[in-house]
N, C-alpha and C positions, 0 to 999 in steps of 0.2 A: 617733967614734961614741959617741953616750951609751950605758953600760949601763941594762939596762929590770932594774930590782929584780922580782922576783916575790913577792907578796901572797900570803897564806892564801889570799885569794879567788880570785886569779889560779890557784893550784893546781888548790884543789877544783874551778873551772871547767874546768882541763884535764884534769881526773881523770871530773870528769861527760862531757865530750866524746867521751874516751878509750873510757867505756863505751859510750856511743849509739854510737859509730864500731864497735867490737868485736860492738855486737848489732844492726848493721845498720841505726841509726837515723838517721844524719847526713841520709840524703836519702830522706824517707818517698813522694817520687814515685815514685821508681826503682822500690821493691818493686812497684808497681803494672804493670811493665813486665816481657815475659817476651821472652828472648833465643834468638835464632835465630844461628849463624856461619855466615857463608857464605865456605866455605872455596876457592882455590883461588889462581890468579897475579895477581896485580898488580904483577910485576916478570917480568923475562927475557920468552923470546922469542915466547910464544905469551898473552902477559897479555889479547890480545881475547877470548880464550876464556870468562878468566875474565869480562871485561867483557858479555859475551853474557848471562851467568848472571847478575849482577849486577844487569842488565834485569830481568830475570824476578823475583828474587828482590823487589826493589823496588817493582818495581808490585805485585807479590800483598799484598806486607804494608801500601804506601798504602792500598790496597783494603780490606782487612782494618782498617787503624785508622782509617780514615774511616766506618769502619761500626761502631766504635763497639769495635772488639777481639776476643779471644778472652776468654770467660770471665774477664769482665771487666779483662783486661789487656791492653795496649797491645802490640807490637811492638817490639824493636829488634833491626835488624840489626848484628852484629858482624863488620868483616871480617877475615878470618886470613887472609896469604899463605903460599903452601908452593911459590911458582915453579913449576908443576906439576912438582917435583921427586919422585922418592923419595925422596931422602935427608930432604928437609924435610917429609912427610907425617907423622912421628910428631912432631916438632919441633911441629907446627903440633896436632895430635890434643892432644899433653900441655897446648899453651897453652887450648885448648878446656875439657879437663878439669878447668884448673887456676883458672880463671874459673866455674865450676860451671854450662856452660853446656849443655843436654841434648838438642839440638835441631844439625843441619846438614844445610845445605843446599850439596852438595859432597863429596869433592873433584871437584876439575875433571877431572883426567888420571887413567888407568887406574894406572901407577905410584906416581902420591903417594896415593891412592886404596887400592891394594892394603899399600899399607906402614902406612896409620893406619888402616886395619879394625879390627885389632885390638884396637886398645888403644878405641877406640868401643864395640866390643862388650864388651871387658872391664869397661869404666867403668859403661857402661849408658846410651849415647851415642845416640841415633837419628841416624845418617846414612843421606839418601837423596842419590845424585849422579843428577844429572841428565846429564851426558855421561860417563862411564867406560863402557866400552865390554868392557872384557877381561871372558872367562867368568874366569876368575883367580882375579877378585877375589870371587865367590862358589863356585864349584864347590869342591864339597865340604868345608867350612868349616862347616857349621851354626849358621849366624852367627841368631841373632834379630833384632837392632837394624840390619840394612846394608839397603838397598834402595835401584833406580835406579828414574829413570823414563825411562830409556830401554832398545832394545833391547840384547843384547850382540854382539860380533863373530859368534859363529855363528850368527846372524840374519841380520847383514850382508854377511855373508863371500856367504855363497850367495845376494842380491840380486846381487850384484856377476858372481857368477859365471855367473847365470841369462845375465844380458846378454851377457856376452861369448860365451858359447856360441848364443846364439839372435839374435842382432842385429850382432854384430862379425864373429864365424865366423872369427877369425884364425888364420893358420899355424902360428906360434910365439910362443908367450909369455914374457913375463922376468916373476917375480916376486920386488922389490924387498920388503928391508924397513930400520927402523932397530934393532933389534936391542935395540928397549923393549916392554915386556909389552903395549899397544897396538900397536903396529905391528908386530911380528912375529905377533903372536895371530892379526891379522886376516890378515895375509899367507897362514900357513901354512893357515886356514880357504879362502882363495881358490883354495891351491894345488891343497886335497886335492878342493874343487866342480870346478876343470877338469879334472882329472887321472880324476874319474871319470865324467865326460862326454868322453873322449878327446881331452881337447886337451893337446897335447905342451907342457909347460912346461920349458923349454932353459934356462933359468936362474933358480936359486933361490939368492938372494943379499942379506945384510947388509951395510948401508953404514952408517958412522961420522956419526952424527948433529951436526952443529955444523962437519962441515969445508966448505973451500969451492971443494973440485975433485974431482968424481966423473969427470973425464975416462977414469979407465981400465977404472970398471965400463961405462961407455956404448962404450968400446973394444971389450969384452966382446961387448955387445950387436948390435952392426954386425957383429961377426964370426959372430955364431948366427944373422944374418938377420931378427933376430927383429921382428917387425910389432905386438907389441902389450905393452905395459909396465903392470902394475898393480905401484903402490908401495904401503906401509903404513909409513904416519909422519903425520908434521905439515907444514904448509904451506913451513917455510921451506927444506927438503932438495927439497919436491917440486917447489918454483919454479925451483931451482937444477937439478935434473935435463930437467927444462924446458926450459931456458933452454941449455944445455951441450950436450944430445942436437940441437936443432934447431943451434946454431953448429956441430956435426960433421956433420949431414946427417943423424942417424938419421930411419928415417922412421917412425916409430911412433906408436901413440896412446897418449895417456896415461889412466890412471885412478888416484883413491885413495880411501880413507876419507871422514867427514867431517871428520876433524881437517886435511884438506887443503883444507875451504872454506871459508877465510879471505882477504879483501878485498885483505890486504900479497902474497899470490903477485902479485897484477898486477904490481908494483913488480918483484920477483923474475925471475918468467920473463919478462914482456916480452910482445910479440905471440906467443909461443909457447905461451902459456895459452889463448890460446882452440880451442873443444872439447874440451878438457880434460874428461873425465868422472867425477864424483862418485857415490859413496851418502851422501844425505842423512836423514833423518826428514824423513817428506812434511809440506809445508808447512801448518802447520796453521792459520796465517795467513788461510788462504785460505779455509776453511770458514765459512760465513756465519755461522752459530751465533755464530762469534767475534768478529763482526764491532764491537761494543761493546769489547771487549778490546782488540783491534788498534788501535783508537781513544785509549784511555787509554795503550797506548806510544809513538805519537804526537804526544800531546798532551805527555807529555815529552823527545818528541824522543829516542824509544828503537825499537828494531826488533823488533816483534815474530816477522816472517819470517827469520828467522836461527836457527841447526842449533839452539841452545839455551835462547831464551829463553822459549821455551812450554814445554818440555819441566824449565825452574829456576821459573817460574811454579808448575806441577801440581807439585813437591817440593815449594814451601815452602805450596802449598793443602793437601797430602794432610799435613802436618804441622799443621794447621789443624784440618783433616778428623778428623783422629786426637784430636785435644785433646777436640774436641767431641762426637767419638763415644762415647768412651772417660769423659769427663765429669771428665779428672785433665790434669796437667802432667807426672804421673810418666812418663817416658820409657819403662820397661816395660810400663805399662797400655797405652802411646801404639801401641808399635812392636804387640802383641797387639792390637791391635782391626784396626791393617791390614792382618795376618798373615789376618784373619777376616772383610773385608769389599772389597768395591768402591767406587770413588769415580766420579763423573762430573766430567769434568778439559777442557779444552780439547783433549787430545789422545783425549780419547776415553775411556769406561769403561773405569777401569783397575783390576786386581788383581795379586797378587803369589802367586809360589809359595813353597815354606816357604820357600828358600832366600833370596828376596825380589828373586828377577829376576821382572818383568814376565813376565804369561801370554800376552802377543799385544804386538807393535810393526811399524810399518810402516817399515821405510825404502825409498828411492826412489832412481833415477839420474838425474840431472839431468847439464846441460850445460853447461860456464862458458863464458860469454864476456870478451871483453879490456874491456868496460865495467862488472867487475864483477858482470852479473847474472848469474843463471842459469834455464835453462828446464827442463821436462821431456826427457830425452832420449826419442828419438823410436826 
């Protein structure tokens, strides 16, 4: 290999470079571009989740930079995975911070979600997730910068339980969880809506998320008699529960969350999933209004009727909303103007309380069937 000599000129050129690089000159597009992360999985076992949001998040800000931007800058999405982990929630929060990025859309899961609050709100971070679901991750915190745009578990908890008490009328219940601040949050919310509407719940019980034989809690269950199962987890424990309860003969019905209507349960439980009953966020898909929107995820071959892609849509608009309302990029002006105002969103006129959980959310129960789809339960 020839040695390359370096020139005075050669220097002072890398000495002027060194500085444009140091004051942010090298790439004078970029500064014209202002950064949104939209944080959650793109790896392990529940990564569609994040891919739902990803949806949303994408279409809002094509829309957004085809029209020309925010205050006059462009969009760009940054993505950060955190495997909807805890342990990777601050892991993922510091790489945000450490990019100086002031905006997220995310986390996905209540647990990665409840571990990088913090340090968001410390930094001066705006995150709104749009599917975290745990009261946790705001009660009592006095967070500024955190905000969903969805409901939280004690929302959902008592949709879930309305139904069972007035449409199911079962004898005895099991109430399952996995023993993560989603899925026990919601659990214990179901437990305490039947329990005071008189319905005997015979087992209230944590299963080991990631194993692959629940055979001796469903043991359990056949021996209490019990006719009706609401689990609180994610899709891929509830498939299996599913799937294991029907090979033993339990005869029960199943219910869960939304983190349990995901497409991969078919695969999972098998012809055992269907009627399988959900709380979902009502399809907002479906509302004519929208009907232009639904169109544009379409048209790239993305879903807009899915638990969260309208609901990562309206976070990364009301992050929009905020910029333009607020008339700055600073993340504190940002998070203070939606602390003080109302937005109209596809899921409906939304506002936040101080805490910055939503003042009004609908979820709904729906019905899966083994094709995938699902209906209103009836």
């Amino acid at each position: 290999m020839k040695k390359h000599h370096q020139t005075p000129h050669h220097l002072a050129s890398a000495a002027a470079l060194a500085l444009a690089l140091a004051a942010g000159m090298a790439m004078p597009a970029h500064a014209q571009t202002l950064k949104i992360a939209a944080v959650g999985p793109t790896t392990g076992p529940v990564t569609q989740y994040g891919d739902m949001v990803r949806e949303g998040i994408y279409t809002a800000v094509e829309q957004v930079n085809a029209a020309g931007g925010v205050n006059g800058k462009k969009l760009e999405v940054v993505v950060v995975d955190d495997g909807c982990e805890p342990k990777q929630g601050p892991t993922a929060a510091n790489r945000v911070v450490n990019e100086r990025i002031g905006f997220v859309v995310g986390p996905v899961c209540s647990g990665a979600s409840i571990a990088a609050a913090p340090i968001y709100e410390q930094e001066g971070v705006v995150m709104i997730t749009p599917s975290a679901t745990a009261p946790a991750l705001t009660d009592g915190k006095k967070y500024n910068f955190i905000f969903r745009t969805i409901g939280r578990d004690d929302q959902q908890g008592p949709a879930a339980a309305a139904y069972i008490v007035d449409k199911f009328k079962p004898k005895k219940v099991a109430v399952l969880h996995d023993k993560q601040s989603y899925g026990q949050g919601i659990a214990t919310s179901v437990k305490s809506q039947l329990e005071k509407a008189g319905i005997p719940v015979a087992v209230f019980e944590g299963i080991n998320a990631g194993d692959s034989d629940y055979s001796a809690v469903i043991t359990k269950l056949k021996s209490e008699n019990v006719d009706f199962v609401y689990y609180g987890g994610y899709h891929p424990e509830m498939g299996l529960l599913m799937r294991q309860a029907a090979e033993q003969g339990l005869k029960a019905r199943f219910m869960g969350p939304e983190g349990a209507g995901n497409p991969d349960i078919n695969a999972i439980a098998g012809p055992a999933v269907e009627g399988m009953l959900l709380t979902l966020p009502a399809d907002f898909s479906q509302d004519p209004k929208n009907a232009d929107l639904v169109k544009a995820f379409k048209d790239k071959q993305r879903n807009a009727g899915g638990a969260f892609q309208l609901t990562a849509y309206t976070a990364t608009m009301a992050i929009v909303d905020g910029i333009k309302g607020s008339g700055s990029t600073d993340p504190t002006k940002v998070a203070a103007w939606l602390h003080k105002n109302s937005i109209d969103t596809p899921i409906g006129k939304v506002s936040w309380n101080a805490q910055g959980d939503l003042n009004s959310f609908a979820f709904q129960v729906y019905e899966w069937h083994k094709d995938g789809t699902h209906t209103l339960a009836k």
